[in-house]
C-alpha positions as CSV (number, residue, x, y, z in Angstrom):
1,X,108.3,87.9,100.3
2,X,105.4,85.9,99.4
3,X,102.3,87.1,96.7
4,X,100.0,87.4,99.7
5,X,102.2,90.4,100.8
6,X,102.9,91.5,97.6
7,X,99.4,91.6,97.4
8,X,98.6,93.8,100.1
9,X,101.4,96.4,99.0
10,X,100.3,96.4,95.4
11,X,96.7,97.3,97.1
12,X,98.1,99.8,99.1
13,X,100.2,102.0,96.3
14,X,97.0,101.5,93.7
15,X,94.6,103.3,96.8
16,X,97.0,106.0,96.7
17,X,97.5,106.7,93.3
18,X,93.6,105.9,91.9
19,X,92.2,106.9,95.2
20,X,90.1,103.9,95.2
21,X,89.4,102.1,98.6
22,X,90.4,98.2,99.4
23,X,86.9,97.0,99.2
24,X,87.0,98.0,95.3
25,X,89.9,96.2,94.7
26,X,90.3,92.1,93.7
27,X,93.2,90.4,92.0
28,X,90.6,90.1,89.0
29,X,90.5,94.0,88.9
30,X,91.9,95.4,86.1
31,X,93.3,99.2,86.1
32,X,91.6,100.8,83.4
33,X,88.2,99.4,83.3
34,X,87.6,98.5,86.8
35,X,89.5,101.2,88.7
36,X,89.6,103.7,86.1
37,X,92.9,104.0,85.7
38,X,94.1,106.7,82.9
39,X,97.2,106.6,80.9
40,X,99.2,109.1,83.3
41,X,97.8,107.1,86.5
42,X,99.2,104.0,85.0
43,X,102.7,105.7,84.5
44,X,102.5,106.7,88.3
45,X,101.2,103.1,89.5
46,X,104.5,101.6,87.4
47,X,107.0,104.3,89.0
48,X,105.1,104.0,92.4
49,X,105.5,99.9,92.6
50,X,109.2,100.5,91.5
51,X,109.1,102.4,94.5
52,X,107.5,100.5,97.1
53,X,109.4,97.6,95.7
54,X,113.0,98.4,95.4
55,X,112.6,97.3,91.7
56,X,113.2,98.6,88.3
57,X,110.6,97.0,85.6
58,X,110.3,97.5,81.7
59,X,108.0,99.9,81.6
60,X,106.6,99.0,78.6
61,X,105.9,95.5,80.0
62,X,104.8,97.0,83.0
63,X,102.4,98.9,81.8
64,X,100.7,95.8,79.4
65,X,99.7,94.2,83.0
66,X,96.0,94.1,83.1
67,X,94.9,93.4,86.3
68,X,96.0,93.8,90.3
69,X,96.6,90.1,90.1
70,X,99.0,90.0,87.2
71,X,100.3,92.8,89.2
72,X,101.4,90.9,91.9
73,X,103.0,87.9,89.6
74,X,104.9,90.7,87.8
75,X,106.0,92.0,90.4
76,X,106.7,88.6,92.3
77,X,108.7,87.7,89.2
78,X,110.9,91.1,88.6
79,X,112.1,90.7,92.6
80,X,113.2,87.1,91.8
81,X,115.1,88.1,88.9
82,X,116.7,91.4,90.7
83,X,117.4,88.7,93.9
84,X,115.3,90.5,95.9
């Protein structure tokens, strides 16, 4: 799976969860102050990607990623390290 599509999912669980629409969203977004992102929200974005994913992730590094786009290399680099 390449970023691009990694990209698109990560979009797709972060509409869900902060109810925020595609058009508000760029890699440079970050969760809390762009998208508004609260403490619990980010808890539900980690266990969400897990989901969407197939992956497990530290949490706690999980939830020190700032922005969509560090998002997607997170997540890019858990798969590779879990063989996915």
């Amino acid at each position: 799976m390449d970023n691009s599509e990694i990209y698109e999912r990560v979009c797709s669980v972060v509409c869900d969860v902060l109810g925020v629409t595609e058009d508000d969203i760029t890699p440079e977004s970050r969760f809390v102050e762009d998208l508004g992102a609260e403490s619990i929200q980010s808890v539900e974005l980690v266990a969400a990607f897990e989901e969407e994913f197939d992956i497990e992730m530290d949490e706690d590094a999980a939830l020190q990623v700032g922005s969509v786009g560090d998002a997607v290399q997170f997540i890019a680099d858990v798969m590779a390290q879990q063989g996915e």
